[in-house]
SEKOL-937489 format. One record per atom (N, C-alpha, C): residue in one letter; x, y, z. Coordinates in steps of 0.2 Angstrom, whole numbers, plus 5000, padded with zeros to 4 digits. Layout:
# SEKOL-937489
AXYZ/...
This chain:
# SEKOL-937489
X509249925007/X509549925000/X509649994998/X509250025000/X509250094996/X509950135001/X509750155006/X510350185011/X511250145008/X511150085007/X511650045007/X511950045000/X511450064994/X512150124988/X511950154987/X511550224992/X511850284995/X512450294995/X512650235000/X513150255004/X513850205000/X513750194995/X514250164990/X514250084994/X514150034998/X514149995002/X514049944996/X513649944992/X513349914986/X513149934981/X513249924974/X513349974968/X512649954967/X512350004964/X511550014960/X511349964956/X511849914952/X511649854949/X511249804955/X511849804958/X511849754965/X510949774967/X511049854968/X510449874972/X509849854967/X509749854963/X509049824957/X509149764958/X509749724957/X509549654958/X509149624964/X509349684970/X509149634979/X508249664976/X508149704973/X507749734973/X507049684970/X507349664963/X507149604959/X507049544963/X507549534966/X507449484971/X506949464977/X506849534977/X506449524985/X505749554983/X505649594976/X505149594974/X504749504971/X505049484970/X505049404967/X504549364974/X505049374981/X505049334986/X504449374988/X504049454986/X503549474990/X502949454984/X502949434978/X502349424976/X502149354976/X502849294978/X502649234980/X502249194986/X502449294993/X502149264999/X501349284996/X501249374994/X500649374992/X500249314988/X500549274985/X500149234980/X500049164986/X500249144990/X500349114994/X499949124998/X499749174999/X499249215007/X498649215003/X498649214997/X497849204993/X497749264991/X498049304990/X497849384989/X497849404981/X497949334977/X497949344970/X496949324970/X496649314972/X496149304973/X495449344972/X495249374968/X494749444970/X494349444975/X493949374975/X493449364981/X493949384989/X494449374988/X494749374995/X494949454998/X495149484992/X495049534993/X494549594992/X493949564987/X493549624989/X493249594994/X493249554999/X492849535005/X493049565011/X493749625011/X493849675015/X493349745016/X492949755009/X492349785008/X491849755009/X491749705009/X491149675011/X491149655018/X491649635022/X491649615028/X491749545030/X491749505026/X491549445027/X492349435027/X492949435025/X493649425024/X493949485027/X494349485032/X494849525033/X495549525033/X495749485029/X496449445031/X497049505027/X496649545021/X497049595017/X497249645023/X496649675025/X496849725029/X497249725036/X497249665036/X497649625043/X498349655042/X498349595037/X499149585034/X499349665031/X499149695027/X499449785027/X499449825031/X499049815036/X499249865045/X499749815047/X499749755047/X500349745051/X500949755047/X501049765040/X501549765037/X501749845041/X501249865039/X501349985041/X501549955047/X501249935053/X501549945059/X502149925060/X502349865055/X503149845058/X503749875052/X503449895051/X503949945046/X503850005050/X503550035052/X503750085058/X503850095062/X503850035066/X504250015071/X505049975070/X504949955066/X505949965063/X506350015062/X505950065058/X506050125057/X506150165062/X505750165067/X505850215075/X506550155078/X506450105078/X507150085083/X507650105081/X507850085073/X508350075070/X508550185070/X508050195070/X508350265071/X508650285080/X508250245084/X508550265090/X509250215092/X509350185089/X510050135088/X510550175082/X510350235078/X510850255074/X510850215068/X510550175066/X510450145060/X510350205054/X509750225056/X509450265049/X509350335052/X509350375047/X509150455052/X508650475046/X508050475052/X507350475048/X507350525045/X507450605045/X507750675042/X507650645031/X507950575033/X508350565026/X507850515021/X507350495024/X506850455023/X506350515018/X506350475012/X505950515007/X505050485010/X504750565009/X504150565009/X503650585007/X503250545002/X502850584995/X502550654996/X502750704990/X502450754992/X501550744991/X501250764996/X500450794995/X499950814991/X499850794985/X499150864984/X498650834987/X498350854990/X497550824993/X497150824987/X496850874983/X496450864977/X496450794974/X496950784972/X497150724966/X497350654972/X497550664978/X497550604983/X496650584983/X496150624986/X495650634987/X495050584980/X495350634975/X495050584967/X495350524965/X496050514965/X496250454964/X496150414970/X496050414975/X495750374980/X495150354979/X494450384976/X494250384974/X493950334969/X494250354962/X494450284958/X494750234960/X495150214963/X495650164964/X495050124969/X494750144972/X494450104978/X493850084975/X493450144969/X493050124964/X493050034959/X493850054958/X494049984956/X494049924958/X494349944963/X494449904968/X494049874970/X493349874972/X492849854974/X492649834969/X492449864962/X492349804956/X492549754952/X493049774954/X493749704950/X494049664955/X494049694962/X494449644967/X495149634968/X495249704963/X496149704963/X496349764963/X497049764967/X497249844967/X497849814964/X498049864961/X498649884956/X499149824956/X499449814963/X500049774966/X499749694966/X499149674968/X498749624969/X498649594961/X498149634955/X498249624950/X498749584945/X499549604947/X499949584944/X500249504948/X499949504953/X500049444959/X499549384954/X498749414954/X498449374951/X498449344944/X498849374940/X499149384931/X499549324932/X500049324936/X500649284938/X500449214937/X499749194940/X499649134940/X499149124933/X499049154929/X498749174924/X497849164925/X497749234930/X496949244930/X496749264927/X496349284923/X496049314916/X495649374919/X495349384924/X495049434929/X495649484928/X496249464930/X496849514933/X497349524928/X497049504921/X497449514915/X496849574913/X496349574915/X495949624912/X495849684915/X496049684922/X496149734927/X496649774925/X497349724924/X497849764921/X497849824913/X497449764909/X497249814905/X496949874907/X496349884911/X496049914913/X496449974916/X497149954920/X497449994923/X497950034916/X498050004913/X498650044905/X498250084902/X497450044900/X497350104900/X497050174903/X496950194910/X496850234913/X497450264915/X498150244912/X498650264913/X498750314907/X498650274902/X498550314895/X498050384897/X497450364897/X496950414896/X497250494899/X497650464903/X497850504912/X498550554907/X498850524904/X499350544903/X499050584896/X498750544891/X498450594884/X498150684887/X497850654893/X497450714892/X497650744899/X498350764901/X498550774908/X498550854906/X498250904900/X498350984902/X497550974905/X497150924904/X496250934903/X496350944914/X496750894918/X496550904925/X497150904929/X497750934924/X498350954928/X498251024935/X497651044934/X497751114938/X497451054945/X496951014944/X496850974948/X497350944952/X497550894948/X498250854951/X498650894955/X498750954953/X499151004956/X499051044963/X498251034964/X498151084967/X498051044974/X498151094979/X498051094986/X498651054989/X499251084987/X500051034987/X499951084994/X500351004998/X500351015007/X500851015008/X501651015003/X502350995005/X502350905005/X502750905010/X502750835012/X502850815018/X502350815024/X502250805030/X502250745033/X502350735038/X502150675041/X501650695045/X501150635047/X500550645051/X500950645057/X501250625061/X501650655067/X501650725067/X502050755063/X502150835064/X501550845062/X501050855060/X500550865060/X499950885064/X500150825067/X499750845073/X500150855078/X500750865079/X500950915084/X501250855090/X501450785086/X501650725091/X502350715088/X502650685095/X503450655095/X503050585089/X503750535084/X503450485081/X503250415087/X503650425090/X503450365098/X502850365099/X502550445102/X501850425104/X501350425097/X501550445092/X501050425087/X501150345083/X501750315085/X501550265082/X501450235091/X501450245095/X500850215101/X500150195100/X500050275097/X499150295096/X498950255091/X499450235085/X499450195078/X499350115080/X499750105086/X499650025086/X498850005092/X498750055095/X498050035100/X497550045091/X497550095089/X497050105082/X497150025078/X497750005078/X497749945076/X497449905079/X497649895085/X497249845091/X496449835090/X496149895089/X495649925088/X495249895084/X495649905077/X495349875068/X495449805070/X495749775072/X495949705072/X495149655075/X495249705081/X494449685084/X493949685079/X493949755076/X493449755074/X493149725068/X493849695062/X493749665058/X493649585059/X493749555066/X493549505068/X492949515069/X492649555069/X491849575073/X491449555066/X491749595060/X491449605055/X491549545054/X492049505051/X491849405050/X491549375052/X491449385058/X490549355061/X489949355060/X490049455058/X489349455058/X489149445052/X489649475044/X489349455039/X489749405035/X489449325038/X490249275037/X489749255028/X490549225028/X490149215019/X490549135018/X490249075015/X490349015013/X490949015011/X491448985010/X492048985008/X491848975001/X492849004997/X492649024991/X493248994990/
């Protein structure tokens, strides 16, 4: 979408609209795949459920791998591919939080709104939960601005980073996945938990 009114191919209404649209079509599969669920998802921390982590490595890994072909097919020139800029401090603390939540509410941000959808009260309170720490975050942003701000990395990719072509690290990416896949199977067994 976005390359495509870039490049005038489809005007920017057209492009919110494919965007509504496919935003619609991804909260229907999530809701579908059970991810409006808390148990389902905080059981990726507990170990007993792996099917969250599953399904978002596989989503990184095939969005990577389109990404690398369609670059070496001339589709896309990865150069032109927006990539968040860095602070470490504030990545470090808002991960932090967010995982703090996450483990006590059973919802991240995007899942939350999947579970409101069908009218969960768990995930209407989360949301709350998230407005206001959006609020607090913004009222008082001179109190940890110097935070947020500090330890800016640019905007690297882990490839150039460590000093790899993208091929071989999304190589090393997909055995790491091989890897997790196993080992989330390993955890279902061992700490299995009575259907929810």
């Amino acid at each position: 979408m976005g390359p495509l009114s870039v490049n005038g191919i489809i005007s920017e209404n057209t492009n919110l609209f494919l965007a509504f649209i496919i935003g619609i079509g991804f909260g229907f599969v999530l809701e579908q795949s059970g991810f409006s669920s808390s148990r389902k998802l905080a059981g990726v921390f507990y170990g007993y459920d792996t099917v969250v982590l599953k399904v978002f490595f596989t989503a990184a890994i095939t969005g990577m791998l389109g990404l690398l072909f369609f670059s070496l097919f001339g589709w896309v020139d990865l150069n032109l591919i927006y990539v968040n800029p860095t602070y470490l401090t504030s990545a470090i603390v808002g991960g932090i939080i967010m995982g703090a939540g996450f483990i006590m509410g059973g919802y991240c941000p995007g899942t939350s709104f999947c579970g409101a959808s069908i009218g969960k009260i768990d995930a209407l309170v989360f949301i709350g939960g998230l407005f206001i720490g959006v609020f607090i975050f913004g009222i008082g942003y001179n109190l940890w601005s110097g935070m947020y701000i500090a330890k800016f990395l640019g905007s690297p990719k882990i490839s150039e980073t460590l000093g790899l072509t993208d091929g071989i690290f999304a190589l090393i990416l997909i055995i790491v996945a091989l890897a997790m896949f196993w080992v989330a199977e390993w955890a279902e067994k061992k700490f299995p938990r009575e259907a929810y």
